[in-house]
C-alpha positions, 0 to 999 in steps of 0.5 A: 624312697626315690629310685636314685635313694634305691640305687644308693643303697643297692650299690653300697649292698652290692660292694658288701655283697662282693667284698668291696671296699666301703671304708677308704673314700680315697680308693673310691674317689681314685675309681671314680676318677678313673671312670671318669677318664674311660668315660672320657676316653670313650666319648673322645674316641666315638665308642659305642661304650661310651653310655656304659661309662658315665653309668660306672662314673654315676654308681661310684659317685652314688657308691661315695654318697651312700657311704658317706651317708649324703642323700644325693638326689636331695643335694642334686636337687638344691644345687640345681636350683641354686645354680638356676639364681646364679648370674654368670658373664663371660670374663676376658678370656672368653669363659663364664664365671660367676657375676657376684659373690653369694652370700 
């Protein structure tokens, strides 16, 4: 098993161990985008916080996967290389987006 299919696991034990919720993903997803936003916030404001934050947005998101039963390192690592065969080009705004369709 890899350290981030551990970690998985002992986030869910830890929500069970302290009475968390495991069973409403839309409460999850709310705290997940509320650490994102203190992450934000931290990062915005030079805050020395700012590590811890992105680790609370990491243990939620992996909180959201083990109980939805997704192994995530698995789907990380295919989305990466996924995302290494795509082709992207700036439109006329200035932004990347993708050159083609997939199949």
């Amino acid at each position: 098993m890899s350290l981030l299919q551990e970690l998985q696991k002992e986030i869910y034990e830890n929500k069970i161990r302290h009475g968390f919720n495991i069973t409403d993903l839309n409460e999850e997803f709310c705290h997940l985008y509320g650490e994102v936003a203190e992450a934000h916030d931290a990062w915005y404001k030079g805050l020395d916080t700012f590590p811890e934050e992105l680790a609370d947005v990491a243990i939620f998101l992996l909180g959201i996967a083990e109980i939805k039963g997704v192994n995530l390192e698995q789907e990380i690592i295919k989305k990466v290389e996924k995302n290494k065969r795509r082709k992207y080009v700036k439109n006329s705004t200035g932004n990347f987006v993708k050159a083609e369709k997939e199949s």
